[in-house]
C-alpha positions in Angstrom: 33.2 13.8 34.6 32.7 12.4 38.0 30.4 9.7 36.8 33.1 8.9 34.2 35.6 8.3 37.3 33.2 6.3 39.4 32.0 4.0 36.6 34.8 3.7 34.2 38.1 4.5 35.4 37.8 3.9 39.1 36.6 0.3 38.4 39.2 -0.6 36.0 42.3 1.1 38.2 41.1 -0.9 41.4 42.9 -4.0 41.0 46.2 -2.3 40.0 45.9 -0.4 43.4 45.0 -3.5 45.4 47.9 -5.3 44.0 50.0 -2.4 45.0 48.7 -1.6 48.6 49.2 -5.5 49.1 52.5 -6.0 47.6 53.6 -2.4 49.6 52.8 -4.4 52.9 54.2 -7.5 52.2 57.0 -6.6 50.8 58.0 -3.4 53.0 57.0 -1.0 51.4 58.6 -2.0 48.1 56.7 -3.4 45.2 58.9 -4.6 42.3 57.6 -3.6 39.3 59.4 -6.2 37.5 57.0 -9.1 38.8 53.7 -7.4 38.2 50.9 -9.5 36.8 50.2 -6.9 34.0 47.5 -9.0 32.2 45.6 -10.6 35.1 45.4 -7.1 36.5 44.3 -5.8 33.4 41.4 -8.6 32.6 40.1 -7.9 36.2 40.2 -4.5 35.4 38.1 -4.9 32.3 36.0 -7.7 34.1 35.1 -4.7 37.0 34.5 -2.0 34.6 31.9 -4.0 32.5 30.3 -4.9 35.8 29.9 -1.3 37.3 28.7 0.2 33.3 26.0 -3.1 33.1 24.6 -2.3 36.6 24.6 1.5 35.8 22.7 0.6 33.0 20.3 -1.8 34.8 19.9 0.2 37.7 20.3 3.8 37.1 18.8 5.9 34.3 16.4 8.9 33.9 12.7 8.5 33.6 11.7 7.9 30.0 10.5 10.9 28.1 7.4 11.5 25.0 8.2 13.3 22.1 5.8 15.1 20.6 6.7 16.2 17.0 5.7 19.4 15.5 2.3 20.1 14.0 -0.5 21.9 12.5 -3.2 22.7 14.6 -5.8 25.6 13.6 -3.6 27.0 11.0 -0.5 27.4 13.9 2.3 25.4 13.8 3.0 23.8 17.4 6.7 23.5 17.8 8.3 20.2 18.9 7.8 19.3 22.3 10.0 16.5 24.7 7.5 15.9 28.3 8.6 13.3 30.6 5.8 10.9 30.4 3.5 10.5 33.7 2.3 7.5 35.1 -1.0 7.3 36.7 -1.0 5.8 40.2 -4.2 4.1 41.1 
């Protein structure tokens, strides 16, 4: 759930809370929801979301993993089998 926040929603809610905090200081504390730029807000919203889910999936990730299927091996079945795979270090 939290990476859900951090990566989707946070992202995409940051411009509408920026405009806000800004337009609460200039304006004394009272934004008028009347002149709100609803679609450039949104669009920057969507720009920042897409940003923060292609990092994630450039930089983050888990380690790839082998699967090993089921088979026959001196008349036993060996079940299915997911390792993560090991790389040698030389």
């Amino acid at each position: 759930m939290t990476r859900i926040l951090l990566t989707a929603t946070l992202p995409f809610l940051l411009p509408f809370v920026v405009w806000l905090a800004w337009g609460s200081l200039t304006r004394r504390g009272r934004p008028s929801l009347e002149s709100v730029p609803w679609y450039g807000l949104t669009m920057t919203g969507l720009v920042a979301m897409c940003a923060s889910l292609i990092a994630l999936a450039l930089v983050g990730g888990h380690a790839p993993n082998r699967y090993t299927s089921p088979r026959l091996e001196s008349s036993r079945v060996l079940p299915a089998m997911v390792e993560p795979i090991r790389h040698e270090q030389h």
